[in-house]
C-alpha angles and dihedrals in degrees: 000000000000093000134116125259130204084341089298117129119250109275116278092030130094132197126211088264094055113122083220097059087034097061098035087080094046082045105057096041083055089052085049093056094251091108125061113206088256098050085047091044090058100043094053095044071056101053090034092047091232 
C-alpha cells in the first residue's frame, strides 16, 4: 500500500496540517498552565473547523 488514500497520509504518518500535530502545541501549553480551558477549547473548534 504506502500510498495515499482520498488525500489522507498513509497510516502512521502525519503531515504539518494534521489535527493531530496541530493540537499537540495548544495542548501541551494547556497541560503547562499557559492555556485555560477556554483559550485550548478555542484553539482546538479552530484547528478542527468546528
Amino acid at each position: 500500500m504506502g500510498e495515499e488514500v482520498r488525500g489522507r497520509a498513509p497510516v502512521g504518518r502525519t503531515t504539518p496540517e494534521d489535527p493531530v500535530v496541530l493540537l499537540e502545541k495548544p495542548h501541551r501549553l494547556k497541560q503547562a498552565g499557559a492555556l485555560s480551558d477556554a483559550e485550548y477549547e478555542a484553539q482546538k473548534a479552530r484547528i478542527l473547523g468546528a
